[in-house]
Each structure stands twice: as C-alpha cells, then as structure tokens.
N, C-alpha and C positions, 0 to 999 in steps of 0.2 A: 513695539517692544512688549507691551503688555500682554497680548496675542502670543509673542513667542516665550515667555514668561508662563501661561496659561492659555494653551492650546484647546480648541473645540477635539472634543471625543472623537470624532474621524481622524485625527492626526493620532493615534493611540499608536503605540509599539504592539504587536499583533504575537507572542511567544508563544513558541509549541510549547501544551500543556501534557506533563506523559501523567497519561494514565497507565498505571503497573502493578496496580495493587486489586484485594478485593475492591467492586465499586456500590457505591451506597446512594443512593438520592440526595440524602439529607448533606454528603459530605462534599457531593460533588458542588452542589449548592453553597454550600458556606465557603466553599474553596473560590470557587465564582465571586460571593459578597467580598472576599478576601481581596483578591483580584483588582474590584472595584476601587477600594477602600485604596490602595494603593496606586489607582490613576492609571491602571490598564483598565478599556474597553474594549478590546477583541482576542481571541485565544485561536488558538489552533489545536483540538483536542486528538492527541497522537498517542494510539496506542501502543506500549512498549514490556519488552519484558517481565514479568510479575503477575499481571493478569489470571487468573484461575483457567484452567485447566477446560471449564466446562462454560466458561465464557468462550463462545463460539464467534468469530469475525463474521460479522453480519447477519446471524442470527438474530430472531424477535428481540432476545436477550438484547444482543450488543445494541441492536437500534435504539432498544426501549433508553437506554442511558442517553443514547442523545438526541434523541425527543426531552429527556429531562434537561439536557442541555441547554439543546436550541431554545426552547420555553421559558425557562429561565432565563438566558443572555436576553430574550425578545419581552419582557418584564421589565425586565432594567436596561434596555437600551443599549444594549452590548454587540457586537457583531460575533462571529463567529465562520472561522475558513476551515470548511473537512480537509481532511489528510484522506488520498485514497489510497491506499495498503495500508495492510497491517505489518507497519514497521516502512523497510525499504530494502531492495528498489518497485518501484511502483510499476504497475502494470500485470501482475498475478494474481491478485484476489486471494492471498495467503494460499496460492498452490491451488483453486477454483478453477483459474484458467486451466490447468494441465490435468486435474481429476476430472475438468467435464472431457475431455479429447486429448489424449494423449501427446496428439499432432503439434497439439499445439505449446506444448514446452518449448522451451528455450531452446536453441539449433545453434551448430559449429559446423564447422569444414577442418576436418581433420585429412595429415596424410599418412597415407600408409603404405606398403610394399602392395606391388601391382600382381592382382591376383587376391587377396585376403576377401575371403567370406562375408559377407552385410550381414549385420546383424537384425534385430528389429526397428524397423521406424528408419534404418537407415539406406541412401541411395548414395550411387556412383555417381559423382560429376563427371569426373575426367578419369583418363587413366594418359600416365605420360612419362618415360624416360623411366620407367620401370618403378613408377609412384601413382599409388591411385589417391584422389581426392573426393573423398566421401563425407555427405551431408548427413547430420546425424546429429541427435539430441546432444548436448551441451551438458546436461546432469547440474546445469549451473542452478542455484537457490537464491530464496531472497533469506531476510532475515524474518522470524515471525515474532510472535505476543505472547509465547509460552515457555516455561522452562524447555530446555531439551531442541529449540527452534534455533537456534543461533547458528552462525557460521559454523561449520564444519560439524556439528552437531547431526542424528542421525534423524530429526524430526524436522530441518530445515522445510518449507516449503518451496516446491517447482517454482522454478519463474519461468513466467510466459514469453512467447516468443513475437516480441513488441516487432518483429519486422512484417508477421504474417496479420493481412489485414482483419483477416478471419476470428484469427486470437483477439485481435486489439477488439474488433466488436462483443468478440466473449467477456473479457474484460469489462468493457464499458455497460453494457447489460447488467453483470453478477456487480459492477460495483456504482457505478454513475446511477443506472436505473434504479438499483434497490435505497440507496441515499432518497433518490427524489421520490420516489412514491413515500417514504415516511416521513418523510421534512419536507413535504412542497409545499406547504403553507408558509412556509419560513424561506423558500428562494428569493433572492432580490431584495429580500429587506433586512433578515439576522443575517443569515447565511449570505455571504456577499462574494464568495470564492472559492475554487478546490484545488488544492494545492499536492504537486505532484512531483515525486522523489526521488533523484540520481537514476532514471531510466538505464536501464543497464541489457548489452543487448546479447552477451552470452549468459548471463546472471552470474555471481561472487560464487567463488572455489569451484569454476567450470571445470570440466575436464580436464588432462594433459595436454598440450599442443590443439587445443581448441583457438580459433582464428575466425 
C-alpha cells in the first residue's frame, strides 16, 4: 500500500510537454524543475504551434533545445520519450520526406472518366467500364510548429507516403537518424522511447475522392 501511496519514479505519468512558444534554456529548465517538484519524472517534448518562424524542425537550432533537454532530465533523473514529427501525423519530417523526392508524398487512387490526361507524378492503374483509376499524389498534409501550418492552412507540410518503403527509409534517416547522432549518449538510459502519431496513409484534407 505504501508503494502504491508513493510509487518509484519509473511508474511516473509520462505527459506531452507542447513546446509553442519562443524557447529559452533557462525556461525550459525550470519548467522541467517544475515538473519534478510536482512528481512527474518523464515528458514527452512535442512540438506545437507557436514556435518562431526561424525555429527550423531539426535544425542545429531545434536539436540544440534538446540536448538542453535531454541533459537536464539526465541530471535529475528524469526519462524523456521524443515525439517524431513536428506536430502529427508522423512519418513526414514536417514535409522533409516530400521536399527530398517528390515521389514520395502521400498517394491516392482516384477515379476518373476513361481517357483524362495524367497529370505529373501521376499513373493509370486500370481503365474500366469507361472509368480510369489513376495513382497519384494525395495533396494530403500533416499538421506543423508554425503559424500558417495547420489544417487547411496554405503552409501545411506534405505528408509522406508511409506505404512506400523508400519514403519510410527517408523518413527514418531525416528524423530517427538525426535524433541519434545528437542525443546518443542519452539512448537507453534518459531517452527510453520514440513515440509515433496517428500514422495517416492519405494524410488530413487529402484530395476529393482520394481512396
């Protein structure tokens, strides 16, 4: 009873923490001491709308904050799970995946009247019963960290095309890869998990009759 009274620190409630504001060392740190002082030991630092402009997802910039992170929770004994996107659905690298290769945006099967023009990026599946079924970009977004990024918004970032293996290795590269080369001293022992967001496989406000 006492035990469940007064739990060891690995039983901690684990809350996304949104980052959305300018971000500062000193604050993120007392927000952290805050944290503690409160009887939460692990976060989930999720970036979210508000962020500046010129805070760039994964840029030195965005790292350097959490390296400030990680080093601090790993001071005080804290755990700490990355969030991979910025925002959600995860698996774009805030539009990364689709600025490295086009290819690899988000994709639908639309139909259309048998005979219509392909556009770019797009192929015939089928043509049938005087309906063609053509493979073709999705236009689908995630959500991002900036004003102007939201839903239907005209800065939204591409979401990646999580069924092509090709993408998902792009993905894992631009965002798994660059996490561990700057916090892999912190693998396994702060850092204890990566946590991954409503995978979405046309991406939110895809096109018309995308399927």
């Amino acid at each position: 009873l006492d035990t469940f009274r007064d739990p060891p620190r690995k039983y901690s409630l684990a809350p996304f923490w949104f980052l959305n504001d300018v971000l500062d060392d000193d604050e993120l740190r007392r927000q952290m001491d805050d944290f503690e002082h409160h009887g939460v030991f692990a976060l989930v630092p999720h970036g979210r709308i508000g962020l500046p402009d010129d805070l760039v997802y994964l840029s030195e910039h965005w790292l350097h904050y959490f390296k400030v992170i990680a080093d601090h929770a790993a001071a005080k004994h804290m755990e700490i799970i990355l969030y991979d996107e910025a925002m959600y659905p995860s698996g774009s690298c805030a539009g990364q995946v689709a600025a490295a290769n086009p290819r690899h945006a988000a994709r639908c099967i639309v139909q259309r009247p048998a005979g219509t023009a392909l556009g770019a990026l797009e192929e015939l599946v089928l043509e049938q019963d005087g309906h063609a079924y053509v493979h073709c970009p999705s236009n689908g977004t995630i959500r991002g960290i900036h004003f102007g990024e939201d839903d239907g918004e005209p800065h939204a970032p591409l979401a990646g095309d999580i069924l092509n293996p090709e993408a998902v290795r792009s993905f894992l590269h631009l965002t798994h890869d660059r996490y561990f080369d700057a916090l892999k001293d912190h693998y396994g022992t702060t850092i204890v998990a990566i946590f991954t967001d409503e995978p979405n496989v046309l991406g939110r406000h895809q096109r018309a009759g995308a399927k």
